[in-house]
N, C-alpha and C positions, 0 to 999 in steps of 0.2 A: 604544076607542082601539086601533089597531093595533099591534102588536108593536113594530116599527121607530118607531114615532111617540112613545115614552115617553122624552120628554126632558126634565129639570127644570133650573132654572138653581138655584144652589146658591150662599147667603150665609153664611160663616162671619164671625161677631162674638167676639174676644175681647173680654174684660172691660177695658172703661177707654176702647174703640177708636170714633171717632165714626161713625154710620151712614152709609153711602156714597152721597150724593147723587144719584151717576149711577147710580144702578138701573135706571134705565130704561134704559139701554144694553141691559140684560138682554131687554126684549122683543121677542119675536118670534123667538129664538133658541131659547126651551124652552117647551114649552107648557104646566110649570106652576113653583112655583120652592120650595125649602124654603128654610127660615131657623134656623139653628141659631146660637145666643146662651148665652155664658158668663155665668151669673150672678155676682155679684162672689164669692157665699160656696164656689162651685165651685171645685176645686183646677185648675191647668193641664193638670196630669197627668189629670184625671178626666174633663174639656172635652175631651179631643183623643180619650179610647177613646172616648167617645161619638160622635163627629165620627166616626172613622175606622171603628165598627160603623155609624151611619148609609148613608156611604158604601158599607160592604161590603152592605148592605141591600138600596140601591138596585140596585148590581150584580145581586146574587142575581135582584133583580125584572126584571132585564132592562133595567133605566133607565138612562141614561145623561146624563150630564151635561155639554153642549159648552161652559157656560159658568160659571167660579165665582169668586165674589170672597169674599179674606180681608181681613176689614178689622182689621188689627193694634194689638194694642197698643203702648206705647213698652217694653215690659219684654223685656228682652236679654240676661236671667239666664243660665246653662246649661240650667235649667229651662224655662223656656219658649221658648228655642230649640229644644230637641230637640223639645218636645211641639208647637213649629207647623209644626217639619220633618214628623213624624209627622201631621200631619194636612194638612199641603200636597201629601205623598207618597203617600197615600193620592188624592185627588183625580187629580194629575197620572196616576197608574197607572192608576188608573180612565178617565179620558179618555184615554190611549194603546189600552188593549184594546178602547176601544167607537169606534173611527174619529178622534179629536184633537177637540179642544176649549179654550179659551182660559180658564186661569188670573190674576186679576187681585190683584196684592195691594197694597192699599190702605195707604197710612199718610197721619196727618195733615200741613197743609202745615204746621204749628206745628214737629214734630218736628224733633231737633235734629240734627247732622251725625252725630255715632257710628248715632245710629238709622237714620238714610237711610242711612249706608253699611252700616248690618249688614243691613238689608232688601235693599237692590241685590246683595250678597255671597250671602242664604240663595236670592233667584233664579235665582243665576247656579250654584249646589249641586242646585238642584233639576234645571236643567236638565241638570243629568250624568246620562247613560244614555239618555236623549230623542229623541238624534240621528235626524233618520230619521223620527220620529213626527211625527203630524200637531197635534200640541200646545203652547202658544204660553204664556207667559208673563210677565206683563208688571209693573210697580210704578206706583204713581201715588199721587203727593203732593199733596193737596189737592181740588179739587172741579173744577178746568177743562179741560181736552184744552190750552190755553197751555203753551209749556214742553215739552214730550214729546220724549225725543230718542232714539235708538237708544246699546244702549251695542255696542261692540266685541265680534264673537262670529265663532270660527272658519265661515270662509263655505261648509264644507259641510256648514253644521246648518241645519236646518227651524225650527229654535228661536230665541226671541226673547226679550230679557229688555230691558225699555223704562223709562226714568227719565223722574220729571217733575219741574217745579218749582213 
């Protein structure tokens, strides 16, 4: 495999969070894909260093990752907010220094309104510093493209943060 051609697409599963149907969207974007999964008995805290030494890993090898989806769980603590900030930010940094790439973060369509707006909120944080960069970021609620709407974002950012219903 050549240098430039190590590209993986990149699945983050918190604990609790149901597996993201559209996967396949993923093909054909990275030519192989890792899957990194919270055990239940793993701490948040302990999930995201992992997550975020992976990531720096890949880095190190030269890989780069244009596509990754977090598939969230409903938990909105202080705690695992910071720790899914910390490992979303890790991704999106990584996809800004290797050319941009498409961050997707998944929550269930079950969840309830504080969860959908604190998911649409930690997006729309991530995307602070981005501007400019060729990395995209998106939410999506449930399993269908139905629903998807753009939400409101100063027009001279690169950046996207997408709702679905």
């Amino acid at each position: 495999m050549e240098h430039n051609d190590q590209r993986t697409a990149l699945v983050v599963m918190e604990a609790g969070a149901r597996w993201p149907s559209y996967t396949r969207e993923l093909a054909g974007r990275a030519s192989s894909a890792v899957v990194e999964s919270q055990p239940a008995i793993e701490s948040v805290a302990e999930f995201s260093a992992r997550v975020v030494g992976r990531v720096a890993r890949l880095a190190e090898r030269s890989v780069s990752i244009p596509v990754a989806i977090l598939a969230a769980s409903q938990r909105i603590d202080p705690e695992a907010r910071k720790c899914r900030y910390q490992v979303a930010r890790a991704i999106v940094m990584s996809m800004a220094t290797s050319g941009g790439g498409e961050l997707l973060i998944m929550g269930d369509e079950h969840f309830g309104d504080e969860v959908r707006h604190e998911l649409v909120a930690f997006a729309g944080a991530l995307c602070d510093g981005l501007a400019g960069s060729a990395v995209t970021v998106r939410v999506r609620f449930g399993t269908g493209r139905s629903g998807t709407h753009a939400l409101a974002l100063p027009p001279s950012s690169r950046r996207s943060v997408m709702g679905g219903e």
